[in-house]
N, CA and C of each residue as an Amber inpcrd file, in Angstrom:
protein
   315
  43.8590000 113.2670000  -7.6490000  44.0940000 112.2110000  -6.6950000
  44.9720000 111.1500000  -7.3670000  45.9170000 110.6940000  -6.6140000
  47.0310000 109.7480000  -7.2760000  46.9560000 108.7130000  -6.2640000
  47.3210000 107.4250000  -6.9430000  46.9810000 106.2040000  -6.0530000
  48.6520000 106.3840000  -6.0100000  49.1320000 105.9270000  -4.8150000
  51.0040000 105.5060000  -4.4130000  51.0830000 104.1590000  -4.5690000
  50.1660000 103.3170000  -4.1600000  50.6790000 101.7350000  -4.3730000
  50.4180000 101.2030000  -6.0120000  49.6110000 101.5920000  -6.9280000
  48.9390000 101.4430000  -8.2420000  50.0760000 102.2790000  -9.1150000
  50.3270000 103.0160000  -8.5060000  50.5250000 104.4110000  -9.6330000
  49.8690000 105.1670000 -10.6810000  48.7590000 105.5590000 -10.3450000
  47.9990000 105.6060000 -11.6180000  47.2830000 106.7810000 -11.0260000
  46.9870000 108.0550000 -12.1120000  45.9950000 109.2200000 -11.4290000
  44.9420000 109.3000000 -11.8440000  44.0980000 109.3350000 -10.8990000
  42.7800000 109.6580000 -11.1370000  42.0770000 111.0140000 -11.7930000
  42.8910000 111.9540000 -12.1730000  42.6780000 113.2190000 -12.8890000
  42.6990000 112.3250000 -14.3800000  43.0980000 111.6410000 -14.7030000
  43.4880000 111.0740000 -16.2130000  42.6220000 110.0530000 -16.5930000
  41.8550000 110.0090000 -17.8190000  41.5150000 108.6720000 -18.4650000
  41.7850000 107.8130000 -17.7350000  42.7520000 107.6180000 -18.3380000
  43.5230000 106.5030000 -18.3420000  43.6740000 105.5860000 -16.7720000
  43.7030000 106.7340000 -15.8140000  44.0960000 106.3890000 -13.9750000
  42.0280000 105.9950000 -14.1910000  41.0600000 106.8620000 -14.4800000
  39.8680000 106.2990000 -13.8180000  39.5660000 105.1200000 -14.4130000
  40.0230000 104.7880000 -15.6560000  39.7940000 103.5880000 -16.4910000
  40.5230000 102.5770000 -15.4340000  41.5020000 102.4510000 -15.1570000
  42.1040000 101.7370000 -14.1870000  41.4180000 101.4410000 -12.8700000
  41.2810000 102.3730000 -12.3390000  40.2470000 102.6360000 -11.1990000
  39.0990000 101.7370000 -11.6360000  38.3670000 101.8690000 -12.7990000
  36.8510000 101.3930000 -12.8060000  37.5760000  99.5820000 -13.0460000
  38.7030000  99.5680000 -13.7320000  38.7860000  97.9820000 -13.9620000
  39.0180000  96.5310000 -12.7590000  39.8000000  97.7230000 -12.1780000
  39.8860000  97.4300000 -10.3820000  38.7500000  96.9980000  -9.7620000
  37.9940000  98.1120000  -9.2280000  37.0310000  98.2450000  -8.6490000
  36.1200000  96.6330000  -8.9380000  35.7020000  96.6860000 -10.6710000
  34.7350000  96.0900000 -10.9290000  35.7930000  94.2670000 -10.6080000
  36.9610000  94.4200000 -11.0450000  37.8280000  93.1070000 -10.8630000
  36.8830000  92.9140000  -8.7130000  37.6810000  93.4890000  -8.1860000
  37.1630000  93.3940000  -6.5020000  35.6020000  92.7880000  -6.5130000
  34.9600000  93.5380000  -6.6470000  33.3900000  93.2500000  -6.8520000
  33.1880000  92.1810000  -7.3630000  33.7310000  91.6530000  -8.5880000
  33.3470000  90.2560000  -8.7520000  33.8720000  89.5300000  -8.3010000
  34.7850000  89.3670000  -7.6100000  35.9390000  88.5970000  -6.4420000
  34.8140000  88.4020000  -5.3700000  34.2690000  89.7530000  -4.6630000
  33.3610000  89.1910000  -3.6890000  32.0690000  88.3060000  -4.0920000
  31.4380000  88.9950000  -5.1410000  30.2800000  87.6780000  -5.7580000
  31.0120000  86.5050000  -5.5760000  31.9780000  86.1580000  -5.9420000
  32.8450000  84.7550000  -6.4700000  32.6860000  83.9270000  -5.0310000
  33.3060000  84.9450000  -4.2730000  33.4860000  84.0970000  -2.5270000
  32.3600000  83.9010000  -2.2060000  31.2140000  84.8740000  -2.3120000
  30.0480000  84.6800000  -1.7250000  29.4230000  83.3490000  -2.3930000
  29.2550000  82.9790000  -3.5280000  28.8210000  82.3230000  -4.2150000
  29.4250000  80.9560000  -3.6720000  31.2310000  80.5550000  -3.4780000
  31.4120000  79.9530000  -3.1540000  31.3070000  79.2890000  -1.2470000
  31.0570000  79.8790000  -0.9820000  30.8890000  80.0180000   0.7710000
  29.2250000  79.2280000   0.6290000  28.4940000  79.8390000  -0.4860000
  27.0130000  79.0580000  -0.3940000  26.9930000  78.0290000  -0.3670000
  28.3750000  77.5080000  -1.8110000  28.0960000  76.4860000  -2.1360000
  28.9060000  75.1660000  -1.1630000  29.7020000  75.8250000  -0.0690000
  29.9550000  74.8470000   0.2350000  29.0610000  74.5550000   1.8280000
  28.0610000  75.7200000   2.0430000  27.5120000  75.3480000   3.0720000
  26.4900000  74.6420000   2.6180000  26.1760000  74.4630000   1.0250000
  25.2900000  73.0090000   0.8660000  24.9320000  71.9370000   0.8110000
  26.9430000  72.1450000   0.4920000  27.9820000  70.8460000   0.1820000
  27.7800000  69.9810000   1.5340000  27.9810000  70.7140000   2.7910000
  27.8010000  70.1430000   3.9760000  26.9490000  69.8540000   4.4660000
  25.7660000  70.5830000   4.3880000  24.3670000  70.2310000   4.8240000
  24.0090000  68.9600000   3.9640000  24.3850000  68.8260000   2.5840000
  23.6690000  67.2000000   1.9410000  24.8690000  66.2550000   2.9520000
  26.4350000  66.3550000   2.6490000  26.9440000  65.1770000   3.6640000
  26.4710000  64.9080000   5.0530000  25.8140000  66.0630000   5.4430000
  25.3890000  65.8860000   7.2190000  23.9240000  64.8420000   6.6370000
  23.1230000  65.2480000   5.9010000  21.8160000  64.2270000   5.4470000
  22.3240000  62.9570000   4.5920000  23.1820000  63.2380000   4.3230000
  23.6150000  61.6370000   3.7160000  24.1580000  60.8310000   4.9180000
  24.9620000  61.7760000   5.6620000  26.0120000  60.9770000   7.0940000
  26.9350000  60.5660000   6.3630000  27.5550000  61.6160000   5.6360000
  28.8680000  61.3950000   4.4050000  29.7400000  62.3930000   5.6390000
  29.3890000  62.4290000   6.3200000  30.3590000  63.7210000   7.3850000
  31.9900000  63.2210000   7.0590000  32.6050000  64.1620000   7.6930000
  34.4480000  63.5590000   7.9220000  34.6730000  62.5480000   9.0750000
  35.4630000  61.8570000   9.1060000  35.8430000  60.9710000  10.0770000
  36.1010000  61.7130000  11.4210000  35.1740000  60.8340000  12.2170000
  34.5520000  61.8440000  13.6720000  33.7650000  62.9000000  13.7990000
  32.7600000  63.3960000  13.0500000  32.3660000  63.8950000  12.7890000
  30.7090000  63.1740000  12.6830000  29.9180000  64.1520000  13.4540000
  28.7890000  63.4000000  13.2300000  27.4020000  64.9240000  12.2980000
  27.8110000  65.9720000  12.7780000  26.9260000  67.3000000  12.5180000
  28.2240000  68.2230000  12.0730000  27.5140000  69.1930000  11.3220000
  27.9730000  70.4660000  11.8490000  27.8030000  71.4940000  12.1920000
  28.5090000  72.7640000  12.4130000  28.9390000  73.2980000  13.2790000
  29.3460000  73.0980000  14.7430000  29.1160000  73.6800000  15.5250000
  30.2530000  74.0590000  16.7740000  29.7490000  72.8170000  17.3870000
  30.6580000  71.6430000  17.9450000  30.6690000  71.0670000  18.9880000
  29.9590000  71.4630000  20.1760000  28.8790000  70.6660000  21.1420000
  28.3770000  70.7850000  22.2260000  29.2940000  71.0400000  23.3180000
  29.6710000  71.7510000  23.9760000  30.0960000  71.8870000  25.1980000
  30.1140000  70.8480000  26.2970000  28.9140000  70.2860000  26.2610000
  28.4860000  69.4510000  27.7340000  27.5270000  68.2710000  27.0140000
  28.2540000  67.2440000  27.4470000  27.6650000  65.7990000  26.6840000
  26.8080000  65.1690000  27.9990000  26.3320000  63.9250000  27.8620000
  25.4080000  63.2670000  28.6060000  25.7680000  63.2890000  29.9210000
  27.2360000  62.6870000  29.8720000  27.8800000  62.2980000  31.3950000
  27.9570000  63.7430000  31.5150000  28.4410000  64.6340000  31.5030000
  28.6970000  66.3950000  31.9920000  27.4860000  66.7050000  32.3850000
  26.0440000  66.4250000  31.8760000  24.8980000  66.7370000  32.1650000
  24.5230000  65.8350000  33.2400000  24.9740000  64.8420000  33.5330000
  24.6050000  63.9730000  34.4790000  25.1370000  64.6940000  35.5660000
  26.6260000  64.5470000  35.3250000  27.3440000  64.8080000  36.6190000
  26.6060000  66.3620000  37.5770000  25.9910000  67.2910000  35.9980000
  25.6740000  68.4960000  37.0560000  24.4860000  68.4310000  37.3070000
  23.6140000  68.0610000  36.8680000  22.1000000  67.2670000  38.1140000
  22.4470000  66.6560000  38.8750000  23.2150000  65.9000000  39.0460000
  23.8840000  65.5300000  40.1930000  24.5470000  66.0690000  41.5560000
  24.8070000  67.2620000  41.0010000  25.9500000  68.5690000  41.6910000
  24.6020000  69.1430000  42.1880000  24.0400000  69.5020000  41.2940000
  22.5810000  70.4760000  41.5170000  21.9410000  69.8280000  42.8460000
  21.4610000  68.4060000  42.2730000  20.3860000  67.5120000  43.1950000
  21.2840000  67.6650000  44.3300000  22.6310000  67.2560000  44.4850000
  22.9020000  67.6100000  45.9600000  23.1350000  68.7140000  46.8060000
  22.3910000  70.1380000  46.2040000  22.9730000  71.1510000  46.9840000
  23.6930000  72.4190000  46.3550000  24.2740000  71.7100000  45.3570000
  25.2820000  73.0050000  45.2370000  24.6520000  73.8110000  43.6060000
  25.3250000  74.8670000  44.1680000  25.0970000  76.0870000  43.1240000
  24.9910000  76.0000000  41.8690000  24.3360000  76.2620000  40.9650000
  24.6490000  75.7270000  39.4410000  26.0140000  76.4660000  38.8280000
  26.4450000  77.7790000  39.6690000  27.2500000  78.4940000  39.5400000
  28.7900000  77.7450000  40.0840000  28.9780000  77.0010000  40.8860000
  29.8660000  76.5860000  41.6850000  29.4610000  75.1920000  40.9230000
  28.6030000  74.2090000  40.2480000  28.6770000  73.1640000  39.6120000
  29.5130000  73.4490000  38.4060000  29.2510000  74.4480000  37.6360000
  29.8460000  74.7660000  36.4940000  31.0160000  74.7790000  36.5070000
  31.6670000  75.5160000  37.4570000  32.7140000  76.3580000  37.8720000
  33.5400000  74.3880000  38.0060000  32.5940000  74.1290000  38.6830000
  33.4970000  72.5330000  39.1270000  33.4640000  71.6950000  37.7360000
  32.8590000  71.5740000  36.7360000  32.7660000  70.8060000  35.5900000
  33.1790000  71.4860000  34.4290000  33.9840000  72.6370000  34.8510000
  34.7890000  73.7430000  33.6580000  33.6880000  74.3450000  32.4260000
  32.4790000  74.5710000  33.0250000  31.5460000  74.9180000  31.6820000
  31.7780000  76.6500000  31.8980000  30.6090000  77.0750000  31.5190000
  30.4040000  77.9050000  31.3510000  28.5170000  78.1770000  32.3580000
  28.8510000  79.2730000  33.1410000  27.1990000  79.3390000  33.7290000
  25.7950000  79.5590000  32.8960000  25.9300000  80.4100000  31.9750000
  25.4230000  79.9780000  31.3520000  24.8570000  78.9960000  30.6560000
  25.6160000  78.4080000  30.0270000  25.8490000  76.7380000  29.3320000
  25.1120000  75.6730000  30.5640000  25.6850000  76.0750000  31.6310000
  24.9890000  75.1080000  32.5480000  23.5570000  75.5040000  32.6170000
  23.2400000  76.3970000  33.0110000  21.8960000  77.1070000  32.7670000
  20.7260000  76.5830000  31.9160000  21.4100000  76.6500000  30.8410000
  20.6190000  76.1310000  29.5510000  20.4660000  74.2660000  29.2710000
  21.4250000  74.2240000  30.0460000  21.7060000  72.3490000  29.7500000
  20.7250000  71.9480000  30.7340000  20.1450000  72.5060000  31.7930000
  19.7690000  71.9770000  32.6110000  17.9800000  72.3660000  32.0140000
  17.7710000  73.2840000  31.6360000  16.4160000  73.9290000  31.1960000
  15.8000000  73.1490000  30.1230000  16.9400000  73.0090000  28.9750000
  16.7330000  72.2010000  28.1190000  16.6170000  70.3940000  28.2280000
  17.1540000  70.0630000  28.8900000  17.1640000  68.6080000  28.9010000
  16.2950000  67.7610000  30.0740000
């Protein structure tokens, strides 16, 4: 077996020695990321408990969809009649999302 982009064969010393230096180089590349990906989701979780966040920024991850007034407006939509499906549809959410905003709050 011959690598085309490496150049190096795997019938030979020399190509599996290559092969194993590779391999093990990759492998510790992924420890490395993994390790670093931890460390910065800790990094963020102490600024979210300090309230060291970024400017505008109050939490993280994903932004809420539907804030107070959006929740108002569709109890509102609701209380008068209309569909939670056709409220949504009118306040650009998602039916779901409306679903849950309304269950939850």
């Amino acid at each position: 077996m011959v690598s085309l982009t490496e150049n190096f064969d795997l019938a030979t010393k020399k190509g599996r020695f290559m092969f194993v230096v590779l391999a093990a180089a990759a492998e510790y590349e992924l420890e490395l990321r993994a390790e670093w990906q931890a460390e910065g989701i800790a990094a963020a979780k102490r600024r979210e408990a300090t309230g060291a966040m970024l400017p505008g920024m109050k939490k993280t991850g994903r932004p809420r969809a539907i804030g107070p007034a959006e929740l108002a407006a569709l109890r509102r939509l609701v209380d008068d009649g209309v569909s939670v499906t056709e409220a949504a549809r009118t306040l650009k959410i998602g039916r779901s999302t409306a679903y849950e905003a309304l269950a939850q709050r």
